[in-house]
gemmi code that builds the backbone of each chain (N, CA, C; Angstrom):
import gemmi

chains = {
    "A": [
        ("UNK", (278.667, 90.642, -18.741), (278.343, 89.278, -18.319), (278.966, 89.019, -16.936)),
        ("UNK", (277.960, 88.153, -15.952), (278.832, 88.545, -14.534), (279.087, 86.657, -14.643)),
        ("UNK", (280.330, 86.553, -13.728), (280.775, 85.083, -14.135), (280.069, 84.403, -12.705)),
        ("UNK", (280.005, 83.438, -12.656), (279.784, 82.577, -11.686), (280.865, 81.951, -10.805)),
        ("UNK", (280.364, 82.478, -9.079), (281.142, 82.342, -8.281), (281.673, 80.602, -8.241)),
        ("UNK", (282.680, 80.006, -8.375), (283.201, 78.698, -8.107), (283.987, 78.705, -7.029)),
        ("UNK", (283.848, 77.087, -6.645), (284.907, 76.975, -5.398), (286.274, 76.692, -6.112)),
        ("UNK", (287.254, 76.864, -5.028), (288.673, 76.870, -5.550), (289.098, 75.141, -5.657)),
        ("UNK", (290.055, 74.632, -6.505), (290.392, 73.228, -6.584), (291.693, 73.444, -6.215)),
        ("UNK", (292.384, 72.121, -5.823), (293.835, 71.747, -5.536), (294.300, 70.750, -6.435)),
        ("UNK", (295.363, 71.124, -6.867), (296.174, 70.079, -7.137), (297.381, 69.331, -6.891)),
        ("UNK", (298.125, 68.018, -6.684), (298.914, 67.791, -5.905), (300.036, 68.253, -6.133)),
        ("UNK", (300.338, 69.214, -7.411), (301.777, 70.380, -6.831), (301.342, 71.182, -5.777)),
        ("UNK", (300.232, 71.525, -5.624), (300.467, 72.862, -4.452), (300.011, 71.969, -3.566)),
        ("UNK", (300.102, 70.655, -3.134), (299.099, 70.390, -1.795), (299.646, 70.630, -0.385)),
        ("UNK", (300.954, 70.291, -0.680), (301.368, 70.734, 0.734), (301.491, 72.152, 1.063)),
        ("UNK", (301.727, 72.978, -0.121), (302.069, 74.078, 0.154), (300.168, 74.708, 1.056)),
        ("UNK", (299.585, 74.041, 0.330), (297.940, 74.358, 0.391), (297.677, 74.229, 2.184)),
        ("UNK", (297.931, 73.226, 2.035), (297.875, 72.582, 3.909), (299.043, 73.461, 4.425)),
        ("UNK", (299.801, 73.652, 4.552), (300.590, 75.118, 4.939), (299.850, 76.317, 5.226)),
        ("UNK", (299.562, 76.862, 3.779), (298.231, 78.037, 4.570), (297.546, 77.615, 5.175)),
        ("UNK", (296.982, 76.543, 5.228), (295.751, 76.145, 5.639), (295.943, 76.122, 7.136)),
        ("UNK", (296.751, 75.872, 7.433), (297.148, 75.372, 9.103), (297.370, 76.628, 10.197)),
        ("UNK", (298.300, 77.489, 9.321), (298.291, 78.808, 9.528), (297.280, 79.766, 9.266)),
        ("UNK", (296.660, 79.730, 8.463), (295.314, 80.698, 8.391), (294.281, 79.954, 9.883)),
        ("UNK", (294.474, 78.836, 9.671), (293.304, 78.550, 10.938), (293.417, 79.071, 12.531)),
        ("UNK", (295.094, 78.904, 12.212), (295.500, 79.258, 14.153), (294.655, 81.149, 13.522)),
        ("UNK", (295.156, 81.862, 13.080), (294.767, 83.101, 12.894), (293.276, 83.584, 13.256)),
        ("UNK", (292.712, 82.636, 12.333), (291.335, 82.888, 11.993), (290.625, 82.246, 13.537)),
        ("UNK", (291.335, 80.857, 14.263), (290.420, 80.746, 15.274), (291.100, 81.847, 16.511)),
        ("UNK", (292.478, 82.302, 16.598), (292.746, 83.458, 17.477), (291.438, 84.312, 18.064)),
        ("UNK", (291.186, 85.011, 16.094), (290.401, 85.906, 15.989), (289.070, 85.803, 16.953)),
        ("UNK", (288.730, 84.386, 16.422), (286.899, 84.398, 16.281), (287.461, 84.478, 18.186)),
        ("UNK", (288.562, 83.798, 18.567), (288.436, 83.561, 20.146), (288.205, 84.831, 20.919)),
        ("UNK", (289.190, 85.677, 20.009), (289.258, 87.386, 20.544), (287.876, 87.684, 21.105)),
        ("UNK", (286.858, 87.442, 19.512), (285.527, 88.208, 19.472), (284.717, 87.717, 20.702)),
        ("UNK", (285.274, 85.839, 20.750), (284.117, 85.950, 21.963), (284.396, 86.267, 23.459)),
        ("UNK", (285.667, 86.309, 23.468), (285.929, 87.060, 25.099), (285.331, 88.284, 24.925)),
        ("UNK", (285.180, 89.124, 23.916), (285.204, 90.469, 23.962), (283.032, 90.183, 24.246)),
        ("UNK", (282.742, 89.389, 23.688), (280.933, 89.660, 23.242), (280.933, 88.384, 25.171)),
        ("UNK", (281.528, 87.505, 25.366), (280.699, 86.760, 26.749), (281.627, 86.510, 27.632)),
        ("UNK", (282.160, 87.842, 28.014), (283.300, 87.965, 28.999), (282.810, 87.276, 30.286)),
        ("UNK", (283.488, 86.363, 31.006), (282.701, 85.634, 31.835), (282.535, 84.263, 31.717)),
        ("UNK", (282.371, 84.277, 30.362), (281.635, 82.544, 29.721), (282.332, 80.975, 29.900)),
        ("UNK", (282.066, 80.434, 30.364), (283.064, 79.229, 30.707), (283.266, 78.349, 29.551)),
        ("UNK", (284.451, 78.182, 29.453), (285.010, 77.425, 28.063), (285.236, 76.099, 28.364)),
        ("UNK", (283.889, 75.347, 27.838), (283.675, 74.330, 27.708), (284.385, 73.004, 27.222)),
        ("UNK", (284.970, 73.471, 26.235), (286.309, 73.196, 25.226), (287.366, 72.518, 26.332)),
        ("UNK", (287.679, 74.004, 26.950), (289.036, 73.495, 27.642), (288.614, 72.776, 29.117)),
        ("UNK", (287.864, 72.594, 29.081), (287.474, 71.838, 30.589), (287.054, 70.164, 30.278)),
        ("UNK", (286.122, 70.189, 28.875), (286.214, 69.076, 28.234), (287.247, 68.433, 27.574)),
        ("UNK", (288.509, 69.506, 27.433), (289.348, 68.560, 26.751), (289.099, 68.613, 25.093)),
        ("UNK", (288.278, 68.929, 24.770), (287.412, 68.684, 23.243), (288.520, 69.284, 22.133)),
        ("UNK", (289.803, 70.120, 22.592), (290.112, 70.799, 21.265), (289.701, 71.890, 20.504)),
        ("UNK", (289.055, 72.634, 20.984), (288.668, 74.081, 20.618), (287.723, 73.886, 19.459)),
        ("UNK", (286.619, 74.302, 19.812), (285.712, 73.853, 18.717), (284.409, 73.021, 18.993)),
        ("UNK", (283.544, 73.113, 17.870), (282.557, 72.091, 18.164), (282.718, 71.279, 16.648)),
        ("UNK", (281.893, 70.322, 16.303), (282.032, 69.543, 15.380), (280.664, 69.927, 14.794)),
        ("UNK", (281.621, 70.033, 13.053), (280.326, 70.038, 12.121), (280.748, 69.152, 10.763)),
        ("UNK", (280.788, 67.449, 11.812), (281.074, 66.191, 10.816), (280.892, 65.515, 11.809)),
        ("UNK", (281.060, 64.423, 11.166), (280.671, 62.402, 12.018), (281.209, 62.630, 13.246)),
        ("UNK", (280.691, 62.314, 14.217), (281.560, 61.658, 15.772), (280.378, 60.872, 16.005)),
        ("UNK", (281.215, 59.825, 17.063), (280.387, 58.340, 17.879), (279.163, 58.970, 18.390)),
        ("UNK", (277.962, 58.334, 18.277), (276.276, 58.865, 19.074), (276.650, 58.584, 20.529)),
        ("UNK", (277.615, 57.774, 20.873), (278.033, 57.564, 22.047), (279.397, 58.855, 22.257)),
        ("UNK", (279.242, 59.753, 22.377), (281.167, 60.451, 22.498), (281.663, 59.906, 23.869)),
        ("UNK", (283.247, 59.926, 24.297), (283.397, 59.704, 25.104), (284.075, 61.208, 25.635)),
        ("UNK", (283.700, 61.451, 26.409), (284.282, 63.273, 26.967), (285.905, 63.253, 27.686)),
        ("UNK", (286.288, 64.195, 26.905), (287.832, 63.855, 26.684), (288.219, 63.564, 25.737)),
        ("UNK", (287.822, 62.900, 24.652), (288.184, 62.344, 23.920), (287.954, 62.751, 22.454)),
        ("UNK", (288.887, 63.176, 21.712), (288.722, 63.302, 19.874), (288.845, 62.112, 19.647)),
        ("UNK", (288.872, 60.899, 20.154), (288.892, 59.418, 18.979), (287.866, 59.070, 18.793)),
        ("UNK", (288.198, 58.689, 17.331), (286.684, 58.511, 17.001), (286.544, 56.894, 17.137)),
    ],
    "B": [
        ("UNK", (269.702, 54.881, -7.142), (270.811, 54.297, -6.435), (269.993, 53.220, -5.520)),
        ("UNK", (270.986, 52.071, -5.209), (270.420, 51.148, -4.617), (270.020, 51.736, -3.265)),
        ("UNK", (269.232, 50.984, -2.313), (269.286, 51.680, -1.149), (270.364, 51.331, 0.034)),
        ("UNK", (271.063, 49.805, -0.319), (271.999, 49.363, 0.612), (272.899, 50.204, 0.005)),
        ("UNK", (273.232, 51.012, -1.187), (274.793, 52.080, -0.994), (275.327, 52.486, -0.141)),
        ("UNK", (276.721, 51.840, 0.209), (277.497, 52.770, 1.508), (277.808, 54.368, 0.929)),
        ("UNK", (277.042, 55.205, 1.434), (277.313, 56.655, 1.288), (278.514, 57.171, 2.179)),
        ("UNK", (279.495, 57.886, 1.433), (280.400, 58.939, 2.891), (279.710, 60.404, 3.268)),
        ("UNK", (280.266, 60.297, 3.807), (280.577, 61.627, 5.215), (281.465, 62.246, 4.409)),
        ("UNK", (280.914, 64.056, 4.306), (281.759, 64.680, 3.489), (282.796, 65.442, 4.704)),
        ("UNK", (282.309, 65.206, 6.030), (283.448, 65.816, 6.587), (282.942, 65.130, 8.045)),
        ("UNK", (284.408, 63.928, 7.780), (284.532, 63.235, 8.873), (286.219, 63.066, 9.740)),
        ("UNK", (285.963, 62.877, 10.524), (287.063, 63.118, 11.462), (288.666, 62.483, 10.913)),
        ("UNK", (289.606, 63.474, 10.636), (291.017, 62.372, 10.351), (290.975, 61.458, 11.368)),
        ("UNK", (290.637, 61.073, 12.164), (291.564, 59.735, 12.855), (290.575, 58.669, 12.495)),
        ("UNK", (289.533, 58.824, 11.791), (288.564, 57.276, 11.057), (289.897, 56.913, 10.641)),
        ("UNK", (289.884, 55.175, 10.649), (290.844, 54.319, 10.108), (290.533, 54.625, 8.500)),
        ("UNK", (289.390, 55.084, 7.467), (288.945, 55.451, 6.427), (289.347, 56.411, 5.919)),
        ("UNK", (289.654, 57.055, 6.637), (289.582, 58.839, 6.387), (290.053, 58.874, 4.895)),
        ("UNK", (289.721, 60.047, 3.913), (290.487, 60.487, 2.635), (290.130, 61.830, 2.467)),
        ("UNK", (291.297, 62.379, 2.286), (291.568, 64.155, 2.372), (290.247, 64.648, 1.067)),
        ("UNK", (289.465, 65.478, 1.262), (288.513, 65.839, 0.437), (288.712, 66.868, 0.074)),
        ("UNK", (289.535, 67.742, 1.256), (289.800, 69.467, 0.472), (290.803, 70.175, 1.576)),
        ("UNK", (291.431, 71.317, 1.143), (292.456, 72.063, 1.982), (290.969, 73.180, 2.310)),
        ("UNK", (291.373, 73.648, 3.452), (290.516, 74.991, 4.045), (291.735, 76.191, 4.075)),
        ("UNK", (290.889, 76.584, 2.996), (291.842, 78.250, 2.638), (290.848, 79.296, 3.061)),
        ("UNK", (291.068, 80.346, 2.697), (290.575, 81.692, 3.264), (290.500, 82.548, 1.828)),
        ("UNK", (288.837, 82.901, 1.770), (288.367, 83.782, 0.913), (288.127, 85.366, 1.594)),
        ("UNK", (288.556, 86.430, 1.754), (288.004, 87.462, 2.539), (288.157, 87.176, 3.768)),
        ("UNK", (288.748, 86.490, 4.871), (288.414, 85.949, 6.185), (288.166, 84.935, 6.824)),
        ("UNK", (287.476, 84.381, 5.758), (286.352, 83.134, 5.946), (286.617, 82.190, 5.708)),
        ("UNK", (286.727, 80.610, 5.959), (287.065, 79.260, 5.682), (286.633, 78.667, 4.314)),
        ("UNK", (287.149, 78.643, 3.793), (286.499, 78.062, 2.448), (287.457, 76.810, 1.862)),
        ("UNK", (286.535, 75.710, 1.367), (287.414, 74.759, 0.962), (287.783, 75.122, -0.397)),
        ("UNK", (289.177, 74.483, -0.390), (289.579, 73.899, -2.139), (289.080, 72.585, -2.053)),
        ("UNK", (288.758, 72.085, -3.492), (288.660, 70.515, -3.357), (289.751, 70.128, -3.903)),
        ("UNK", (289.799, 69.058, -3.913), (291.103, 68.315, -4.017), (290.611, 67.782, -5.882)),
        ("UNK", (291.485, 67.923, -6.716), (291.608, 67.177, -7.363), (292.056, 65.956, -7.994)),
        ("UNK", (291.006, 65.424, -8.858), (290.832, 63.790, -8.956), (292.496, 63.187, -8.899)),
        ("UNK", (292.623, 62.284, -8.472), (293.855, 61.998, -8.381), (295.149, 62.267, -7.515)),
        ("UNK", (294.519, 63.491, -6.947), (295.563, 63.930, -5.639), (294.825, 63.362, -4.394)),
        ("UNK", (296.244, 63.206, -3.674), (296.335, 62.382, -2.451), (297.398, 62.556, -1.556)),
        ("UNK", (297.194, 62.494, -0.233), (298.341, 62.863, 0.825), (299.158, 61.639, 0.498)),
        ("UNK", (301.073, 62.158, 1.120), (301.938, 61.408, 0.352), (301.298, 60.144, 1.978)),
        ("UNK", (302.129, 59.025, 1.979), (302.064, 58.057, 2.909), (302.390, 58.364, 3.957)),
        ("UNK", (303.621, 58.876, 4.189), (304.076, 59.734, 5.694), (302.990, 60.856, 5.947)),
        ("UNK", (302.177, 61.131, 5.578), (301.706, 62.557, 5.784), (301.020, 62.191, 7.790)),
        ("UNK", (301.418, 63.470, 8.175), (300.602, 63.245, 9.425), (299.911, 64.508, 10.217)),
        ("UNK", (298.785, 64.332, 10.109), (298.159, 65.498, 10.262), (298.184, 66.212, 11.970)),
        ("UNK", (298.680, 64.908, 12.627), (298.976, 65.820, 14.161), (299.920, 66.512, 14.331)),
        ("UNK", (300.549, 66.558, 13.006), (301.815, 67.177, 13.367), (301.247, 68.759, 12.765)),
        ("UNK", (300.407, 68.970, 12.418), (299.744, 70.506, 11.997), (300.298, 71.552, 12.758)),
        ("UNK", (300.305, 70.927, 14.153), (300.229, 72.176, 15.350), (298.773, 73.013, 16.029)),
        ("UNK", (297.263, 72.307, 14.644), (296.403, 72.882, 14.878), (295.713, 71.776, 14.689)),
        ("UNK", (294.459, 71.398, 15.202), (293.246, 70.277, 15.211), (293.320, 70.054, 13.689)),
        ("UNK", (293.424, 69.194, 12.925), (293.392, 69.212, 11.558), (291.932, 69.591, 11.248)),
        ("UNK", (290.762, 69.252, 12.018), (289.300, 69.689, 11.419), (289.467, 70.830, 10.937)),
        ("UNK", (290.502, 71.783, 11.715), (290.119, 73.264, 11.421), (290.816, 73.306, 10.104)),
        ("UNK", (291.099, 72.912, 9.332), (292.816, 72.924, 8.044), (292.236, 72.467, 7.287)),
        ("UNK", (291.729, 71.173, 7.228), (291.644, 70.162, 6.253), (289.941, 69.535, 6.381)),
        ("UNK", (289.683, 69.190, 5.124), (288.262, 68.063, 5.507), (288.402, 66.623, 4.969)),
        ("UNK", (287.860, 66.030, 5.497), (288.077, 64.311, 5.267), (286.656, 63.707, 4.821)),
        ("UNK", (286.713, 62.795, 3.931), (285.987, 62.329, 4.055), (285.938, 60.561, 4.486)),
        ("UNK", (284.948, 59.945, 4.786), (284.792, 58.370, 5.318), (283.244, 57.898, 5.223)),
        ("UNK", (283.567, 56.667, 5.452), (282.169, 56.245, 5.165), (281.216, 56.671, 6.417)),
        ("UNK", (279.791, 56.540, 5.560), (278.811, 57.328, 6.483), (278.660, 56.208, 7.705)),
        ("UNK", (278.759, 56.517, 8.682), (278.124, 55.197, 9.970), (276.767, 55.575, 10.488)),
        ("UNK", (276.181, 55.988, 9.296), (274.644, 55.702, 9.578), (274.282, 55.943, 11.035)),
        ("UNK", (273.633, 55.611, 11.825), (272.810, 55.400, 13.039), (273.953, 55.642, 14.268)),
        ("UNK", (274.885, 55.034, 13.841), (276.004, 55.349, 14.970), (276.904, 56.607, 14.505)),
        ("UNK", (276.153, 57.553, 14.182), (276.626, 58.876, 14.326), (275.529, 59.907, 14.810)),
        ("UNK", (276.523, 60.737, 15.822), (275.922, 61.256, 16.541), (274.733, 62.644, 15.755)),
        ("UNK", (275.173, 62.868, 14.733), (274.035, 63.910, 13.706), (273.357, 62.764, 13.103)),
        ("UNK", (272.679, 61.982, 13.302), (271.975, 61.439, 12.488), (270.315, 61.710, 12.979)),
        ("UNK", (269.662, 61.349, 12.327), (268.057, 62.229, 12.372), (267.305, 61.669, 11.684)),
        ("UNK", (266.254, 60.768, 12.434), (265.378, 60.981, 11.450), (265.330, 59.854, 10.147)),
        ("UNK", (266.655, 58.986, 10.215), (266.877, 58.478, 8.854), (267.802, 59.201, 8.045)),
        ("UNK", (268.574, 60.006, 9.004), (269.086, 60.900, 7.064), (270.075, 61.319, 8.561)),
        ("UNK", (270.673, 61.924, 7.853), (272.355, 62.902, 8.058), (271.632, 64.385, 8.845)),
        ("UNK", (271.232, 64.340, 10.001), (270.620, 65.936, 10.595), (271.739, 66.788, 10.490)),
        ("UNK", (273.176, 66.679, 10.187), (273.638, 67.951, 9.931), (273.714, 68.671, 8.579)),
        ("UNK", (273.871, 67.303, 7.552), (273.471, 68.297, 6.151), (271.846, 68.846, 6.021)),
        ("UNK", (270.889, 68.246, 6.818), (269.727, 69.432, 6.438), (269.998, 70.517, 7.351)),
        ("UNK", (270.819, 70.954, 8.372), (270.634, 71.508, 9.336), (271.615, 72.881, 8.573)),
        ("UNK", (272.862, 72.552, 7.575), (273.506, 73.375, 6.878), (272.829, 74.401, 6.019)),
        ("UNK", (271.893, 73.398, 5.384), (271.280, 74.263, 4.152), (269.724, 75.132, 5.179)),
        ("UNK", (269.350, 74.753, 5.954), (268.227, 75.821, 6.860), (269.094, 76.659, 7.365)),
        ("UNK", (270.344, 76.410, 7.793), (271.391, 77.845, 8.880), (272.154, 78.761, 7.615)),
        ("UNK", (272.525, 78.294, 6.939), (273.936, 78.721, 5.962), (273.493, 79.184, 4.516)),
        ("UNK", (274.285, 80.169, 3.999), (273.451, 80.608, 2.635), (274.656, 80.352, 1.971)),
        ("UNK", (274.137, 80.011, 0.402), (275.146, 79.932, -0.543), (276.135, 80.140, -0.201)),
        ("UNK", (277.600, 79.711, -0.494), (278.868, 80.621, -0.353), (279.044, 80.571, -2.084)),
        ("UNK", (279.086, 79.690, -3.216), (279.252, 79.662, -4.565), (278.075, 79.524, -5.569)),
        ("UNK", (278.432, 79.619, -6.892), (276.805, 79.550, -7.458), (276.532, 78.344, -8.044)),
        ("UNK", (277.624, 78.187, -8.077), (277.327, 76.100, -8.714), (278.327, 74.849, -7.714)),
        ("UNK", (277.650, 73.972, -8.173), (278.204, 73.034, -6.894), (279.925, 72.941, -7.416)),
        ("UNK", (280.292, 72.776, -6.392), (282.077, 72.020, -6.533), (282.039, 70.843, -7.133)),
        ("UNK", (283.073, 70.618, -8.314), (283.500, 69.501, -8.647), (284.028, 68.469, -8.029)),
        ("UNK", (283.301, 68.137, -7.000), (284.547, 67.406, -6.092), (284.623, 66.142, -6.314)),
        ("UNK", (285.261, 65.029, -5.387), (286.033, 64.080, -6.009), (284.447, 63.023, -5.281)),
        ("UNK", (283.619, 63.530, -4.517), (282.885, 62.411, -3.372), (281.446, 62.235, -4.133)),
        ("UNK", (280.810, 63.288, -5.241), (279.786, 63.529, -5.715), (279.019, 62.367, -5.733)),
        ("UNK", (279.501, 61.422, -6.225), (278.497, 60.203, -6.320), (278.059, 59.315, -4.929)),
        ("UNK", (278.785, 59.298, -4.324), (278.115, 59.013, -2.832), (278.529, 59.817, -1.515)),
        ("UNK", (278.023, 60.992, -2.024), (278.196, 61.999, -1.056), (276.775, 61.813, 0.152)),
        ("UNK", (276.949, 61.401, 1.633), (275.986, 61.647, 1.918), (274.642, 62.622, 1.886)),
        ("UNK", (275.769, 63.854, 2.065), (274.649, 65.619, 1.450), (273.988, 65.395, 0.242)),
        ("UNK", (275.238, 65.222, -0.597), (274.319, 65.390, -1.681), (273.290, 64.261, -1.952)),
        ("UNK", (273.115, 63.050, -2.032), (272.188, 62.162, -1.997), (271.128, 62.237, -1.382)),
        ("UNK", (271.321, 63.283, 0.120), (269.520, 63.661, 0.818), (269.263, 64.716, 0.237)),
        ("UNK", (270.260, 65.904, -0.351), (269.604, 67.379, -0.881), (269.928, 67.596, -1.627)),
        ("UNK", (270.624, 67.201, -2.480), (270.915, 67.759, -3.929), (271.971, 68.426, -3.732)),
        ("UNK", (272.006, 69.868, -4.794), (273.129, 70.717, -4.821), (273.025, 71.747, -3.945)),
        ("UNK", (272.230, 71.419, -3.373), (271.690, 72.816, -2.285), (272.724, 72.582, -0.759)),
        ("UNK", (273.224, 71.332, -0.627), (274.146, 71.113, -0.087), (275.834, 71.384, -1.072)),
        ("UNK", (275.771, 71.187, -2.050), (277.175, 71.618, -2.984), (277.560, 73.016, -2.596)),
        ("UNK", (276.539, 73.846, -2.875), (276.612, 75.405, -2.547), (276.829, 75.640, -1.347)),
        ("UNK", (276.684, 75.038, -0.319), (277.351, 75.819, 1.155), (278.343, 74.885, 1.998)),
        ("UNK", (278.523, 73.517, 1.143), (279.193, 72.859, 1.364), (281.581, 73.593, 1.379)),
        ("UNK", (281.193, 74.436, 0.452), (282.492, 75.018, 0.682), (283.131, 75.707, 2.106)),
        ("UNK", (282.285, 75.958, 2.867), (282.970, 77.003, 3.855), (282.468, 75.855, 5.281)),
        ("UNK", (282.180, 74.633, 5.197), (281.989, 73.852, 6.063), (283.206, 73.657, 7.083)),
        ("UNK", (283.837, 73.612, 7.871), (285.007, 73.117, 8.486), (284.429, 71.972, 9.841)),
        ("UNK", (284.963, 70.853, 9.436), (284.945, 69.616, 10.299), (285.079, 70.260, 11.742)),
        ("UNK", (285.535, 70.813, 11.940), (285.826, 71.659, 13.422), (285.675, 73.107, 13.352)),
        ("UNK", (284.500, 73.597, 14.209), (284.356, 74.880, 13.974), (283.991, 75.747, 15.354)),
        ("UNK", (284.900, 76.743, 15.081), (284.499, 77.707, 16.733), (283.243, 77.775, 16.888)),
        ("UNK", (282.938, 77.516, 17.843), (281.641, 77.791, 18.305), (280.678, 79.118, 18.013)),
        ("UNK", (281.651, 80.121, 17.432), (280.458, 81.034, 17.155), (279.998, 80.614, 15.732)),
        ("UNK", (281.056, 79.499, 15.225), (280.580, 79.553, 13.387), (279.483, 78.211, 13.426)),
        ("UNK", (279.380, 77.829, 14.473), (279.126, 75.967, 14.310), (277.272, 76.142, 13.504)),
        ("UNK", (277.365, 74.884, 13.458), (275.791, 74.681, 13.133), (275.486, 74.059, 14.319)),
        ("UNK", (273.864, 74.161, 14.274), (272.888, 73.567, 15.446), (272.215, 72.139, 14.799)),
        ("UNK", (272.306, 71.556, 15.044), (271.479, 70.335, 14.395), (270.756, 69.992, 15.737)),
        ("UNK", (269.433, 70.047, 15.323), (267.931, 70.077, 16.187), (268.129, 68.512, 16.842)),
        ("UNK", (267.849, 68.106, 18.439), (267.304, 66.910, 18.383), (266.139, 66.473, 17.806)),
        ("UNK", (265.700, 65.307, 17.588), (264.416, 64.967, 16.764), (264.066, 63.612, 18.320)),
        ("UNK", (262.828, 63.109, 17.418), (262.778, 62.369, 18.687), (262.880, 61.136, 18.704)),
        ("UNK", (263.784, 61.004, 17.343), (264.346, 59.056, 17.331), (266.173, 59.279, 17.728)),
        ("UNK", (266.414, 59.916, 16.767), (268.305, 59.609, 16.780), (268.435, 60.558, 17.648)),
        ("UNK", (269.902, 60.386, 17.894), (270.873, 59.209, 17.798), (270.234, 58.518, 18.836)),
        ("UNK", (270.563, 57.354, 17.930), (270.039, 56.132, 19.100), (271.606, 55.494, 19.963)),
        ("UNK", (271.413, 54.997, 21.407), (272.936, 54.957, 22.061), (272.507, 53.245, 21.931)),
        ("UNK", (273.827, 52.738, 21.486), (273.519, 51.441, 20.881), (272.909, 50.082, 22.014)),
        ("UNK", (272.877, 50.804, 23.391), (272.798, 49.811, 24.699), (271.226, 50.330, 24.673)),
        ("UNK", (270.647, 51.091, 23.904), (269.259, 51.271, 24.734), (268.413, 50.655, 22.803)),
        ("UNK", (267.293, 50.238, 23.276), (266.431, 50.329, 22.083), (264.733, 50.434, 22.625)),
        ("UNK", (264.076, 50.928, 21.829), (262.783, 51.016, 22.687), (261.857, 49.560, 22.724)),
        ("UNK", (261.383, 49.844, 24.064), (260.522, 48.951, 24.513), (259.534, 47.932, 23.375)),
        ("UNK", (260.081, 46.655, 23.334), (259.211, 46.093, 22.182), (257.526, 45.639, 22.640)),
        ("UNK", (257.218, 45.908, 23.683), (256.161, 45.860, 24.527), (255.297, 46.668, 23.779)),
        ("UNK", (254.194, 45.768, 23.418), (253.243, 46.845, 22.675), (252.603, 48.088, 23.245)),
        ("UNK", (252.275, 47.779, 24.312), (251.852, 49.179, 25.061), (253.089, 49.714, 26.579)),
        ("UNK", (254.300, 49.897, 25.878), (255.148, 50.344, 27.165), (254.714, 51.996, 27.801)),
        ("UNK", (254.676, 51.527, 29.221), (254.293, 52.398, 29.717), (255.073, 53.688, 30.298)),
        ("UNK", (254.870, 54.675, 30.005), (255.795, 55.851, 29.539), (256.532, 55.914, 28.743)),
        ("UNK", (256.392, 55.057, 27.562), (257.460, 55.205, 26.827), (258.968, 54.445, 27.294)),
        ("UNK", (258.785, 53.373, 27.954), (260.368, 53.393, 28.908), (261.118, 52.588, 27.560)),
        ("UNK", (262.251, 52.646, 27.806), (263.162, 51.746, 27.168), (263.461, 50.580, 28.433)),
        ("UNK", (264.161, 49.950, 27.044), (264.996, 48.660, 27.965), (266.201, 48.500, 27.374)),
        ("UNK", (266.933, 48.112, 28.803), (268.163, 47.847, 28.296), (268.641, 46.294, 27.696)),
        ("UNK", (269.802, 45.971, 26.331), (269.696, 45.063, 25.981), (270.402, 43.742, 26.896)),
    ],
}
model = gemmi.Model(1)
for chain_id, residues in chains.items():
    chain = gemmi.Chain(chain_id)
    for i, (resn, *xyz) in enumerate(residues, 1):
        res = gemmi.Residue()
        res.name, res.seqid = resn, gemmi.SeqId(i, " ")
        for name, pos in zip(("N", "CA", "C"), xyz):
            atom = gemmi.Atom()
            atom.name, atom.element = name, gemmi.Element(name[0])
            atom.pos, atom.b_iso = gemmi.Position(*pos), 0.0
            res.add_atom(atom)
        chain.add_residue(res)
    model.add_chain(chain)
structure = gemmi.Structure()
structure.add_model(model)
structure.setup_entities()
């Protein structure tokens, strides 16, 4: 019988410890992905750091208006 | 469901005055994957997420209420980044997450569970090689100073300003 993949839950004994990895796995994990893309668009102008934006693009709510520079929402 | 229901945003920015922690982003194999938070857990009162050291999008997901029209993925009438998840992104689990937002989850209310299933490995902030594309359409986002021309026959299409 093969089991069915589930997502993982938290509970508030481990939460901080949870947000701990969590904070640390991300610097890691975005290092990485940063590695890959110097290595694949050597050249490429980083938009991010010229905007100010925080490394990243958004895949949640921000203003239909953004203001550039700016993470407040 | 009624249709005036305020729906949330399953992953909206910590600094909404709204915000509520929806899940920790842990790592399955490499990859971002949420825990959800269970019912009843909650960040203590001091908690402060700038103090991470890292953008909290990338760590944590939040959720807040949906702002409809004045968000910049909106499409169409509906949320253009949850349809834009389930056309880019394949399953990451085989049944939806128990999570704490189910009943007025924006995703789930336009797609069902077809948003539950790839809803785990979502991160509010995502490197650009992981991001999603959400298509312009040719109404939203609307910028709240412009609305179109109430002129029955405007010519080219122009707007006016209010």
């Amino acid at each position: 019988m093969t089991s069915k993949k589930k997502a993982a839950r938290i509970g508030s004994d481990q939460l901080m410890a949870g947000i701990a990895a969590a904070s640390a796995t991300a610097k890691t994990r975005i290092q990485k992905l940063d590695q890959q893309d110097i290595d694949g668009v050597a050249g490429g102008i980083d938009w991010d750091k010229i905007l100010g934006t925080g490394g990243g693009t958004t895949m949640g709510m921000f203003p239909s208006e953004p203001i550039i520079g700016s993470n407040d929402f | 469901m009624p249709m005036d229901q305020q729906l949330d945003c399953p992953s909206a920015p910590h600094q909404h005055p709204e915000a509520r922690l929806l899940g920790v982003v842990l790592e399955e194999e490499g990859e971002a994957r949420v825990a959800y938070l269970d019912k009843g857990t909650a960040l203590p009162d001091d908690f402060d997420a700038d103090a991470l050291g890292i953008d909290p999008g990338h760590a944590l997901r939040f959720s807040a209420p949906c702002a409809n029209h004045g968000c910049g993925q909106w499409r169409d009438g509906g949320c253009g980044l949850g349809k834009a998840i389930i056309a880019q992104l394949a399953p990451v689990v085989d049944v939806a997450p128990s999570c704490t937002l189910r009943k007025t989850c924006r995703w789930y209310t336009e797609n069902g569970t077809a948003s539950c299933v790839r809803c785990p490995q979502v991160t509010t902030r995502a490197h650009p090689s992981k991001a999603v594309h959400v298509p312009r359409s040719a109404y939203g986002p609307h910028p709240t100073h412009l609305t179109p021309s109430p002129t029955p026959r405007p010519e080219r299409g122009e707007t006016v300003l209010r």
